[in-house]
C-alpha positions in Angstrom: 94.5 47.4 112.8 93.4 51.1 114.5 95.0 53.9 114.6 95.2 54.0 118.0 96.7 50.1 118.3 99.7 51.0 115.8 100.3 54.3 117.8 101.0 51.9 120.7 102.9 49.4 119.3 105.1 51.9 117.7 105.3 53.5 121.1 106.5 50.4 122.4 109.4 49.5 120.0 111.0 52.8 120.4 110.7 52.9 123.8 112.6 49.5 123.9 115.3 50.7 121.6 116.0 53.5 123.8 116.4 51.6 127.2 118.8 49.1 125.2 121.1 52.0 123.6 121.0 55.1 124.7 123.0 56.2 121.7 120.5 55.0 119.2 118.9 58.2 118.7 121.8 59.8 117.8 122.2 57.8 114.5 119.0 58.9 113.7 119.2 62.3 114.1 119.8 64.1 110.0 123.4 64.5 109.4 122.7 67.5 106.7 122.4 70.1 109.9 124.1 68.8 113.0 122.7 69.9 116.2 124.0 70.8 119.3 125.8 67.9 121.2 124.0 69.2 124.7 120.5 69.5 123.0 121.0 65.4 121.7 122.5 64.3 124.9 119.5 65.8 127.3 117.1 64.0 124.8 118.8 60.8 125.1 119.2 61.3 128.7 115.4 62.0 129.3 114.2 59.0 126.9 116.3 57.1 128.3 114.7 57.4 131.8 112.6 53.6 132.0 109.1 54.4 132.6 107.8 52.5 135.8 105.1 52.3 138.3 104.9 53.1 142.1 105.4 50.0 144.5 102.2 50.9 146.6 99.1 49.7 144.6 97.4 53.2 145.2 100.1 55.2 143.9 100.2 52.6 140.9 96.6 53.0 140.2 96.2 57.4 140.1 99.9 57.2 137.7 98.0 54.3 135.4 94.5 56.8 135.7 96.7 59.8 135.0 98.4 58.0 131.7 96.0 56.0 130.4 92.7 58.7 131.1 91.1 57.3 128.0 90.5 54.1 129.8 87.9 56.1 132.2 86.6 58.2 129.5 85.1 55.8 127.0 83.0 53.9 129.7 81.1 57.4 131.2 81.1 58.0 127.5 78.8 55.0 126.8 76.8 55.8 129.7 76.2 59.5 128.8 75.3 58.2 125.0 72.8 55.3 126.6 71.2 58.1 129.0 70.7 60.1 125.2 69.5 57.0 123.8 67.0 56.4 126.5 65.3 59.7 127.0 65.2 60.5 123.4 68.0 63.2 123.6 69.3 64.3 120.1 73.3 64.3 120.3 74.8 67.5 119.4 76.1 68.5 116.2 79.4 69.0 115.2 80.4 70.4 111.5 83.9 69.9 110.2 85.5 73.0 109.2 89.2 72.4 108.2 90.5 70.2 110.7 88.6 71.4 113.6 85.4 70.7 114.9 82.9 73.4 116.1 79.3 73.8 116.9 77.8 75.6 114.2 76.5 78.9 115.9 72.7 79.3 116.6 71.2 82.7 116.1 70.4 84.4 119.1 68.5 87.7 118.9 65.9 89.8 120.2 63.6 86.6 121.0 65.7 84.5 122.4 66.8 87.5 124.8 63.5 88.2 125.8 62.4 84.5 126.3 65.3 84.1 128.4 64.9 87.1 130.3 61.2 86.5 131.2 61.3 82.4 131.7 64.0 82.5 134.2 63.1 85.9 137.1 61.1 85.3 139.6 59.9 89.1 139.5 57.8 87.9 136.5 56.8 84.3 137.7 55.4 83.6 140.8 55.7 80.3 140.6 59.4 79.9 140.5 59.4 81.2 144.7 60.6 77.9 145.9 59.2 77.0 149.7 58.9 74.3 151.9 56.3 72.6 153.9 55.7 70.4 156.5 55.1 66.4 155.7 53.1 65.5 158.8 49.4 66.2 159.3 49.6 67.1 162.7 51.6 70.6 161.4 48.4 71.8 159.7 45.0 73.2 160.8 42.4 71.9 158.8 39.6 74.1 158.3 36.1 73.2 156.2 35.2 71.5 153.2 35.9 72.9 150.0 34.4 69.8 147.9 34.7 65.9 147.6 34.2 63.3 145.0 34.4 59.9 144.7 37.9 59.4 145.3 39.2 62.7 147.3 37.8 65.1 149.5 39.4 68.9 149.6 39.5 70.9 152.8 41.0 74.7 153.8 44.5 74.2 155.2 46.7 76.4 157.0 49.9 75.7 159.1 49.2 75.8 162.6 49.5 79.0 164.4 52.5 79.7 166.4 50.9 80.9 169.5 48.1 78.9 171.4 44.5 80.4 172.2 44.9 82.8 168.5 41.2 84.1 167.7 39.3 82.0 165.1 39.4 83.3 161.5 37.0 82.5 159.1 38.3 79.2 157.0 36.3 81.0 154.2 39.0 83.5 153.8 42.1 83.0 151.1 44.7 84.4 152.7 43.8 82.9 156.0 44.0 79.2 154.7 45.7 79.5 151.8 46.4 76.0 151.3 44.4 73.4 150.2 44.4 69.7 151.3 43.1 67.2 149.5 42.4 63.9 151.3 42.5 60.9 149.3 40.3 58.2 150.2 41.7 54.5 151.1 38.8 52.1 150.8 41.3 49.6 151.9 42.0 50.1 155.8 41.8 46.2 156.5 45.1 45.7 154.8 48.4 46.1 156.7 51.6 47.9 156.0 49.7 49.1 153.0 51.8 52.3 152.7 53.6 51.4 149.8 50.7 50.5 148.1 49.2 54.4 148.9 52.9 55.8 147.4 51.9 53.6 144.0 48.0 53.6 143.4 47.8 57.5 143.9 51.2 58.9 143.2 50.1 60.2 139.8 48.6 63.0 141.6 52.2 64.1 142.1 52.5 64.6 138.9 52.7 68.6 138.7 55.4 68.2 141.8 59.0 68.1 140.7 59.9 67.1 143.5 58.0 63.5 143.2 60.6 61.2 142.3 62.4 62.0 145.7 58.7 61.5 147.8 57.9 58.4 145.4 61.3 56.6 146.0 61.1 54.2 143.1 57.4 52.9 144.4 55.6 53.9 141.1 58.8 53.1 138.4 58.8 54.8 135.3 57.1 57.4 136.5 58.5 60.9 135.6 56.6 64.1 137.3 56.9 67.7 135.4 60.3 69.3 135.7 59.4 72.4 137.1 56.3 74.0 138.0 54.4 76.2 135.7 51.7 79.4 136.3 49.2 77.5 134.8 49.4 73.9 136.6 48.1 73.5 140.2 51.1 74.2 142.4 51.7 71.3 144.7 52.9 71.9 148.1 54.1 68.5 149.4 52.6 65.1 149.6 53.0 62.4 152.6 50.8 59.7 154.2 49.6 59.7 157.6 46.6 58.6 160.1 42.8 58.9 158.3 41.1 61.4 160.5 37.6 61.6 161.3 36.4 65.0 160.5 33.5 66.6 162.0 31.4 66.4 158.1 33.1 63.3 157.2 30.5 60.8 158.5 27.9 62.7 156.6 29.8 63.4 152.9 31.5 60.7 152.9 31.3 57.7 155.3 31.8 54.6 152.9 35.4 56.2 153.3 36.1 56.0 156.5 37.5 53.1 158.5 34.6 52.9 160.3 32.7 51.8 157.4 30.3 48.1 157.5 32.4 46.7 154.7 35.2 46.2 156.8 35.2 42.9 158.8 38.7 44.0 160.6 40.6 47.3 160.4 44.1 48.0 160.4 45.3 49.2 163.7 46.4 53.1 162.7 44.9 53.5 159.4 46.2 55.4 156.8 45.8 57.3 153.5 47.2 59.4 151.3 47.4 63.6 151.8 48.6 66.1 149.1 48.8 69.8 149.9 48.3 72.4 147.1 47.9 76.2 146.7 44.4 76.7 147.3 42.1 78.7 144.7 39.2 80.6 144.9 36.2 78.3 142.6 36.4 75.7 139.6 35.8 77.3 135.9 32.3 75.2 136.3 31.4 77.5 139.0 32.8 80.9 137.9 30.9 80.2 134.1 27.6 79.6 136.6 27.9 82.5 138.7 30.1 85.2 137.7 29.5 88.0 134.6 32.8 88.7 132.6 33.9 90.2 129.8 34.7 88.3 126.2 38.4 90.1 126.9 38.0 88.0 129.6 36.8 84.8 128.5 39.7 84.9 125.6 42.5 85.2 128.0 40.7 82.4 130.0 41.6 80.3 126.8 44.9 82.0 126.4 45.8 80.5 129.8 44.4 77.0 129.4 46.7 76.4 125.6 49.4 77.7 127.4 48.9 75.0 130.3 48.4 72.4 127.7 51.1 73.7 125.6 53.7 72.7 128.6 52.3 69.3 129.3 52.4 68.9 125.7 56.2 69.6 125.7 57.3 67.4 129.0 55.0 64.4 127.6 52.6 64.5 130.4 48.9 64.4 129.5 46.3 65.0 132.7 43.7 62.8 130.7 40.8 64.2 132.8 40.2 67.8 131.2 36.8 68.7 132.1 35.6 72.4 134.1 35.2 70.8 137.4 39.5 70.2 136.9 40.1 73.9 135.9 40.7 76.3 139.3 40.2 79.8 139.0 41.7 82.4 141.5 41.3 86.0 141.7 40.7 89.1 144.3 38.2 91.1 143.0 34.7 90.9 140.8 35.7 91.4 137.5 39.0 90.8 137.7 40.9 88.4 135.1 41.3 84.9 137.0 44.4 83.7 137.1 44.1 79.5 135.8 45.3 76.2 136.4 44.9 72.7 135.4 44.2 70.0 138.3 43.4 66.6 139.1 46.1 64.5 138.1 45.0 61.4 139.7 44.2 59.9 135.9 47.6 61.5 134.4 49.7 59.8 132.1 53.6 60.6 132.9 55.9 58.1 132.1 57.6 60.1 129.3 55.9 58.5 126.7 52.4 59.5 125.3 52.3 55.9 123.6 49.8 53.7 125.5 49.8 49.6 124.8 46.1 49.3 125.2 45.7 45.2 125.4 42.4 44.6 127.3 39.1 46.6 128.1 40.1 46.6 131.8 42.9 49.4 131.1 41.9 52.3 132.2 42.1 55.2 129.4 41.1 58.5 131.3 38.3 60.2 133.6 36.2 61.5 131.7 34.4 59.7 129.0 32.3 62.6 127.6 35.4 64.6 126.6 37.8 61.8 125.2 39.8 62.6 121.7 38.2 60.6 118.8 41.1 58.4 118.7 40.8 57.5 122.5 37.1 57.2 122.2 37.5 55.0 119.3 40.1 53.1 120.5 39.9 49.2 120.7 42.4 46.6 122.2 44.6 45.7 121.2 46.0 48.8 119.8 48.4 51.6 120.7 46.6 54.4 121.6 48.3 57.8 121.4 47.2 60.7 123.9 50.2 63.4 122.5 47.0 65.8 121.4 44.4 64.4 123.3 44.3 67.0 126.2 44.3 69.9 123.1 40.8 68.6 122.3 39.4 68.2 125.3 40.9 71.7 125.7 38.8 72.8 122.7 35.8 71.5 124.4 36.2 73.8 127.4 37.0 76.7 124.4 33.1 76.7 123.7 31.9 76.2 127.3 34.2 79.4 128.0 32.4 81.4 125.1 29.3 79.8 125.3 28.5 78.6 128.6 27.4 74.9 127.3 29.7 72.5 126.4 28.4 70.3 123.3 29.8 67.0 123.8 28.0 66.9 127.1 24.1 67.3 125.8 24.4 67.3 121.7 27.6 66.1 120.7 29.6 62.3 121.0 33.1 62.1 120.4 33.2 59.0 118.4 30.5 60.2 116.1 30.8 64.0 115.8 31.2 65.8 111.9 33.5 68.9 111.8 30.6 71.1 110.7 28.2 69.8 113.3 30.7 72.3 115.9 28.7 75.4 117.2 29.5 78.6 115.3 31.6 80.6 117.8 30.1 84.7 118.1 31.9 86.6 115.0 32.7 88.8 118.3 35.2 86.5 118.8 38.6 87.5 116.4 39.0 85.1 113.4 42.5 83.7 114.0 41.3 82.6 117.3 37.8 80.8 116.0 40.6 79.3 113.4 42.6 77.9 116.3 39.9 76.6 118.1 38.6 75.2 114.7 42.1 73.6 114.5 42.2 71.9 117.8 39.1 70.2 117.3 40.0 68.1 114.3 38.7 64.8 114.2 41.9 63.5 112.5 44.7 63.9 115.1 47.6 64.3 112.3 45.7 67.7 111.3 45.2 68.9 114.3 47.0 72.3 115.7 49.6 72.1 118.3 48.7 73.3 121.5 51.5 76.1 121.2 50.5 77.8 118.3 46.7 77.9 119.5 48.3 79.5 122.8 50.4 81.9 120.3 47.8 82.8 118.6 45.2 83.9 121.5 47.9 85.6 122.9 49.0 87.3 120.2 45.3 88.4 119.7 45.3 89.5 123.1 48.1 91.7 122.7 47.2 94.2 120.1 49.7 96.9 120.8 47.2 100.0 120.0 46.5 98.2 116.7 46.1 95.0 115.2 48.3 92.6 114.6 47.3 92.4 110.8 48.3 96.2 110.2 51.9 95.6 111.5 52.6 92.3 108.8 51.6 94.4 105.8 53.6 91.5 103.6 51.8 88.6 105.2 48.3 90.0 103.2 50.4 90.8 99.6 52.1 87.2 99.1 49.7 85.1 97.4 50.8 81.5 98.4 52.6 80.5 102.1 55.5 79.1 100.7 56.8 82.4 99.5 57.1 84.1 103.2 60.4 82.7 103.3 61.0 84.9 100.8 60.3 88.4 103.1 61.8 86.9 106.2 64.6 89.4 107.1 61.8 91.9 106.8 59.0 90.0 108.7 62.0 88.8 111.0 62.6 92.7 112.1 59.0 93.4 112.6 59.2 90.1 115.1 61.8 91.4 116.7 60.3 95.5 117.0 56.9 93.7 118.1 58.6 91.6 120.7 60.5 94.1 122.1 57.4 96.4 122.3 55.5 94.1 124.2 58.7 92.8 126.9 58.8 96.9 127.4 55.4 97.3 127.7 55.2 94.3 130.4 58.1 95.2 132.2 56.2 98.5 132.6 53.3 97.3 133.2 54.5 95.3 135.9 54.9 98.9 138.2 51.6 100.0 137.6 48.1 99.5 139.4 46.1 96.6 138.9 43.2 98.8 137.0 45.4 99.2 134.2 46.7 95.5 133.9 45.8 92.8 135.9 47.6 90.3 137.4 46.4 87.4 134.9 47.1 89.3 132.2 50.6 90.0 133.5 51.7 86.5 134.4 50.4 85.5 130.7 52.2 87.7 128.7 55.1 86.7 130.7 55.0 82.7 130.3 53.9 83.8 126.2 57.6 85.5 126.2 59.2 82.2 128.2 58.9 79.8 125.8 59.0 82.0 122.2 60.3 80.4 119.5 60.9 81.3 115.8 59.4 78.4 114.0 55.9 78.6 116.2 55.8 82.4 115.9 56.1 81.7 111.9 53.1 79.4 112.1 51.5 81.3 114.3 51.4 84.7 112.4 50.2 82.7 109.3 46.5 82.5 111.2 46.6 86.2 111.0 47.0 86.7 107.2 44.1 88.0 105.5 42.0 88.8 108.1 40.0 92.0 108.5 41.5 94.8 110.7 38.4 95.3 112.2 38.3 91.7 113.7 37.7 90.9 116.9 36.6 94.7 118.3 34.1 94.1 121.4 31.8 96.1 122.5 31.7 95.0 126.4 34.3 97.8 127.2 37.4 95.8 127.3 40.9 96.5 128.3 43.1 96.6 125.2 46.8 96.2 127.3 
């Protein structure tokens, strides 16, 4: 029998025995110290009171909610413990400490501070300004083409003008389109009522929208879009479906598109298809590596910015499957400015909360592009369960040596499913050797040994940010222990060199964030800002350990770079 059951049944019997007799209490009250007659006679007198219910049936129900509140607990208990259950949610812990139970207290110093200060102010991210836009195609001006592909084409956007007769502006200019609109082609305009059916076969591209689930309304399942938006994933405007124009270039770039097209033996009255609008950005890395001179400062914090995308994909299980340069958007002002980057192209993502993929047949699809596929995707044969948790991290290392390089080996010398470790290109000893370590690191074949996406992004970062010196001359312990294990050991003192170096470079930002563009620019800013967001302890530790033993004189450039 529970607790809880004797409790009642106890509760019961005396409750019983005090309606029958009033005076029952009184014989057991201890004779050895008599208390007052009044204090026994208003306890009889208030047990004695028979406990009942209200007549009307609502009355009746809020007294039995009030005194028996347990009743309503335990079932929204066992929902809040299936919802843990099902999204993989750890309960929290609770330590027993005499007869209470408490939370045992987390440490929370200069780090966590910091990371909290910088991953929740809009002053230092952008992308947190929240805005709305329109869902109708007829609330946009759609200026020319930007690019097109097999399945989308992307055109300049702006939102129509609020007077009538406004002078042209060139569609070439940013900030007079700013938007981008990227029109998704339907090669099926002879079936009807196919909306839903839009909603479903190209919703992944919602994917870095938070906003999805309310635009998808249950059409695509277990589909589960990015919780918030981050500086280095496209930002996605709005989505909708509405009428297939004919634009004045589509008949030429893409007419096996359009409705109009000889394959169709009967159209659907108002055809439709499928329109997301997105920030637009100035060219695709492809394009900038092609045409544009910059710096290896450059080029490293290019790098920095693509880990860190990866990084938060990595950590809402989403993977974009698709990582190739014609996928990565740059935007910047100025020649020789820093581009600010993104990750794109979602169509192929994965985002289901789960990076665990029941491959059964050869008719599943597995990604875009073939040429930069992990190993273990590339190798993969049904039926098996193929896992993409790191497989955007190495198609991320192939863009590392396109950046620095400006040829990407597994498109001319190198396969995927056959590639050595020591057939990689040697990376310029330019380059610092805890990054050419990271890099080395995310391009293992095996994908148990290879380096988180995090601690690559830590460690290009931290590289980055020198703070007048390098990083190696302010972890003078890090280069006298002998063996890892034993940096446990000098923790508090490494711990307060953490938190000094951390609270150099939030001051140094925070500065920086007032001053002109020369000094700092706006890339750089934004990065050092989402590096502070997401700091943690344990990654830092692992991140430092790259560090250890390297020269002081690694990684000095001579191409006149900015050391901020």
């Amino acid at each position: 029998m529970s607790l809880n059951r004797f409790a009642r049944i106890a509760q019961q019997v005396v409750s019983r025995a005090v309606n029958q007799n009033g005076n029952w209490l009184i014989k057991v009250v201890p004779r050895l110290r008599p208390p007052p007659a009044s204090a026994v006679q208003a306890v009889v007198r208030v047990a004695a009171v028979p406990r009942q219910f209200s007549r009307n049936p609502l009355m009746r129900m809020i007294q039995m909610t009030i005194r028996h509140s347990r009743f309503i607990a335990r079932p929204l208990s066992n929902v809040a413990m299936n919802h843990r259950a099902f999204f993989g949610m750890e309960r929290p812990k609770y330590k027993r400490r005499q007869i209470l139970f408490k939370k045992p207290r987390t440490d929370f110093g200069i780090v966590e501070r910091v990371r909290d200060l910088f991953g929740t102010k809009e002053r230092y991210n952008e992308h947190l300004k929240k805005g709305t836009l329109p869902d109708r195609l007829s609330a946009y001006e759609i200026g020319g083409n930007i690019g097109y592909g097999c399945n989308a084409a992307v055109y300049a956007l702006r939102l129509q003008p609020d007077r009538q007769g406004a002078a042209p502006v060139d569609d070439k200019d940013l900030q007079a389109y700013p938007l981008a609109l990227k029109l998704m082609f339907n090669y099926e305009h002879d079936r009807r009522n196919n909306e839903d059916g839009l909603w479903r076969g190209m919703g992944a591209e919602l994917a870095p929208l938070p906003k999805a689930a309310t635009l998808l309304r249950g059409r695509m399942g277990d589909f589960r879009p990015l919780p918030c938006t981050h500086p280095n994933i496209v930002h996605v405007g709005t989505a909708f479906v509405d009428s297939m124009p004919i634009l004045p270039d589509a008949r030429l770039r893409y007419p096996e598109a359009l409705p109009t097209s000889v394959m169709y033996e009967a159209i659907e009255p108002d055809p439709k298809t499928f329109f997301v609008v997105m920030q637009r950005y100035r060219m695709t890395l492809q394009a900038y590596l092609r045409e544009q001179r910059s710096s290896l400062w450059a080029r490293r914090a290019l790098v920095a910015q693509l880990l860190e995308g990866c990084a938060f994909l990595y950590t809402h299980k989403v993977s974009q499957r698709d990582m190739k340069s014609d996928n990565i958007l740059l935007s910047y002002d100025t020649d020789g400015e820093i581009p600010q980057l993104v990750i794109s192209d979602f169509g192929c993502a994965l985002a289901n909360g789960s990076f665990i993929v029941d491959y059964r047949h050869d008719g599943m699809d597995l990604g875009g592009n073939l040429r930069t596929r992990a190993p273990e995707i590339a190798l993969a044969v049904p039926p098996s369960m193929v896992d993409f948790s790191l497989a955007d991290t190495w198609a991320a290392g192939t863009l590392c040596y396109e950046i620095f390089t400006k040829l990407n080996p597994f498109y001319s010398v190198l396969s995927a499913s056959t590639y050595k470790e020591y057939e990689l290109p040697i990376l310029s000893d330019r380059i610092p050797e805890p990054t050419r370590r990271a890099v080395e690191g995310i391009m293992k074949r095996n994908p148990k040994e290879r380096l988180s996406p995090s601690i690559a992004a830590n460690v290009f970062s931290l590289s980055l940010f020198r703070f007048g010196a390098d990083l190696h001359d302010l972890l003078p312990s890090f280069a006298s222990e002998p063996i890892m294990g034993e940096m446990r050991k000098v923790s508090k003192r490494v711990e307060r060199v953490i938190d000094d170096m951390i609270s150099l470079l939030a001051a140094e930002t925070i500065a920086a964030r007032i001053t002109s563009r020369e000094l700092i620019s706006r890339a750089e800013l934004q990065l050092r800002a989402t590096f502070m967001a997401r700091l943690s302890r344990d990654e830092l530790w692992a991140s430092l350990a790259f560090f250890r033993e390297t020269p002081s004189t690694s990684g000095v450039e001579s191409d006149n770079e900015s050391a901020v």
